[in-house]
C-alpha positions in Angstrom: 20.6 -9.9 22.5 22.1 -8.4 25.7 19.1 -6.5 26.3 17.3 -9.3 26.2 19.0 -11.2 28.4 19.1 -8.3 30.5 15.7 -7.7 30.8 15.0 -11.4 31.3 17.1 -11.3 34.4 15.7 -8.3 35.9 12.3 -10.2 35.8 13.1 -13.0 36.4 15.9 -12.2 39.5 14.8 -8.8 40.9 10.7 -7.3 42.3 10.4 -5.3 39.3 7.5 -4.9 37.4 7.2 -5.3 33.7 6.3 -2.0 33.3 9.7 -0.4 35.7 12.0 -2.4 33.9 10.0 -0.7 30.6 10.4 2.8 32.2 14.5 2.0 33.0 15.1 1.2 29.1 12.2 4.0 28.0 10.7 1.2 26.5 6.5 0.3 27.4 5.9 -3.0 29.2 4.6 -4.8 25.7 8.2 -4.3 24.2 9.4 -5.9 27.6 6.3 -8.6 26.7 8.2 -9.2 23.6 12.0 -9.5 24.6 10.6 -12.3 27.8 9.1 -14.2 25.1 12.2 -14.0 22.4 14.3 -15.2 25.3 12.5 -17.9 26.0 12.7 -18.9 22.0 16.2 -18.0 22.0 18.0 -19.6 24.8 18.7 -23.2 23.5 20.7 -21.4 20.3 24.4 -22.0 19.9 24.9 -18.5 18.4 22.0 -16.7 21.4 23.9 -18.5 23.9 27.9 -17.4 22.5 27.0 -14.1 21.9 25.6 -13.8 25.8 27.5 -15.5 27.4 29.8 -12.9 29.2 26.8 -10.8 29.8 25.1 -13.8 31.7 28.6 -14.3 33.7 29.0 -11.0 34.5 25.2 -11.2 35.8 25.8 -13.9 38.2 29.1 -12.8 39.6 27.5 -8.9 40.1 23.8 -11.0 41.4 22.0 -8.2 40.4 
């Protein structure tokens, strides 16, 4: 789940492509496809949303 979140922020927050923020987890830019759209299926659940929550915290007070 933090990876997910993780990578939705760098998208969504930074200039990164889909495939450098594929290259900085060794992952290819489909897999980073994949986790954008399983945020965007996740984020309204209670138990997505718990289990992230310090992760998304941390994110805004570091504004990375």
């Amino acid at each position: 789940y933090n990876r997910i979140v993780l990578v939705n922020h760098l998208k969504q927050n930074t200039t990164m492509t889909l495939q450098f923020i594929g290259s900085f987890f060794e992952l290819n830019h489909d897999t980073i496809i994949y986790y954008l759209g399983q945020y965007h299926k996740l984020k309204t659940d209670k138990f997505f949303r718990e289990c992230t929550s310090n992760l998304k915290s941390d994110l805004k007070r570091l504004a990375l």
